[in-house]
N, C-alpha and C positions, 0 to 999 in steps of 0.2 A: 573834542580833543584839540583845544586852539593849541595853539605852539608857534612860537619864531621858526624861520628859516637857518639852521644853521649857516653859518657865516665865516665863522673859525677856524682855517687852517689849522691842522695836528699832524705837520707830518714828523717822524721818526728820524731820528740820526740814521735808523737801518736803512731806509728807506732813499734817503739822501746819497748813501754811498752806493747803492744800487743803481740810483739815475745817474751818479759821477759815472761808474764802471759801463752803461750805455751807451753814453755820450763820447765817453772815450775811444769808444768800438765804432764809433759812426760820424764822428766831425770829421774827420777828414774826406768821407766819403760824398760825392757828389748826389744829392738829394739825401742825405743822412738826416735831414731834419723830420722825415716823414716816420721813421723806425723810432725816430726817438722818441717822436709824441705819441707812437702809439704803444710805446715799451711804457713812458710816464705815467700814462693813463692808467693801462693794468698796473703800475707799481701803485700808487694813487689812489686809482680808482675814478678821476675826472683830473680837469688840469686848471689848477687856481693859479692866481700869478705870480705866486711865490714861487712856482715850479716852473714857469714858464721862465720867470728871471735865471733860476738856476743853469736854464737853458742854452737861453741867449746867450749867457756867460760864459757856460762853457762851452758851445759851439763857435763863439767869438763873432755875434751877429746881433743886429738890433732887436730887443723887443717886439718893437711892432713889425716883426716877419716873422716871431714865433707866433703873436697874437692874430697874425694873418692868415697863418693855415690853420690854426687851433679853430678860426670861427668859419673859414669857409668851405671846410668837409664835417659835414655831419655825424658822424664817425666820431668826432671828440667833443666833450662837454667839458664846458666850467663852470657849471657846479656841482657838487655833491650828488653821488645817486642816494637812494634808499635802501636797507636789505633788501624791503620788496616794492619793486619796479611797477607802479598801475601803469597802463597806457588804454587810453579811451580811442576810439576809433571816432573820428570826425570827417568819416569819406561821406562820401551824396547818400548811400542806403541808410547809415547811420545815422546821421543827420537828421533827414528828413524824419526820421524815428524818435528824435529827442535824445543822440547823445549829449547835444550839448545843457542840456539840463540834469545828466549823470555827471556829467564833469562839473559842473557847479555844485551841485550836492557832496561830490569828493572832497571838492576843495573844503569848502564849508565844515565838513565831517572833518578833516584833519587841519583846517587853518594855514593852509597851503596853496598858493596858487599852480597851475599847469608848468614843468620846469621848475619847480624848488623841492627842496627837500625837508622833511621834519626837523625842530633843532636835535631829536633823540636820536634822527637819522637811521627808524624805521621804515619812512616812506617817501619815495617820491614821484612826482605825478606827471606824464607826460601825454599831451594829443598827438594823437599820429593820424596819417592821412586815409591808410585804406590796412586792414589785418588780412584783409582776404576772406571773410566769413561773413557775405551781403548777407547770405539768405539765414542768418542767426542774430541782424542789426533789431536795434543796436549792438553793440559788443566791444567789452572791456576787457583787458587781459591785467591777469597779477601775478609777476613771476612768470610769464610766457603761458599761462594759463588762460585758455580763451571760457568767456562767460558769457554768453548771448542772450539776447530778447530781457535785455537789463532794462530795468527800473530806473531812476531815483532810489528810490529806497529797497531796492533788491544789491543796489548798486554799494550802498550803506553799507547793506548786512554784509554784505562778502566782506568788505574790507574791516567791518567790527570780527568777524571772523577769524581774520589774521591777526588783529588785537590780542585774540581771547588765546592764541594761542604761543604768545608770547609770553604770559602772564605764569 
């Protein structure tokens, strides 16, 4: 299933007067800039720069201090999630297990690197550090769904899985 990265802002007019009416609740407010990226986000769903400009804008601030908290609290993302969220566990038990050969095979299987999302914007794929589930490593989660002692190609199937039941 190769596919581009979605890349294309779609935001809504509804959507727009939503982050206005936020932003208006919180620029005057000292640290107001933290409520607002994390109201954009859920309105959104991530925060691309088109939202971030509308920000700055209306909170009457530069760019690069919305771009500044948006990338150093993990907490907010710019780009796109997926409906269903993989994350591979890449802590030391996993690891040492061959996550990082599930996560290659992910990518592979959907044409997606770690951090992007499908252009259909089914899926997107992220490493994280540790799930808390040593003694089931390796282990991958989809949709907060933990799947332990994964494959390569157990790793596949799960996520053809979620394919088939889209269809």
């Amino acid at each position: 299933m190769a596919t581009e990265t979605k890349s294309t802002f779609r935001g809504t007019p509804k959507q727009e007067r939503e982050l206005k009416k936020v932003i208006e609740k919180y620029k005057k407010i000292p640290g107001g800039l933290m409520p607002v990226l994390q109201e954009a986000q859920a309105i959104y769903g991530y925060l691309p720069v088109e939202v971030q400009k509308i920000i700055a804008d209306g909170m009457g601030i530069h760019l690069s201090e919305v771009y500044g908290v948006a990338t150093f609290y993990s907490q907010f993302s710019l780009t796109p999630k997926g409906e269903h969220i993989i994350s591979v566990c890449l802590g030391t038990a996993c690891y040492v297990k061959g996550a990082d050969k599930i996560l290659e095979a992910i990518e592979e299987e959907l044409g997606i690197k770690s951090g992007e999302c499908t252009a259909d914007g089914m899926f997107s794929i992220e490493a994280c550090r540790c799930l808390g589930a040593c003694g089931l490593a390796p282990v991958m989660t989809v949709d907060g769904e933990v799947y332990g002692k994964c494959t390569p190609e157990s790793a596949v199937e799960i996520i053809r899985s979620y394919m088939d039941k889209e269809d």
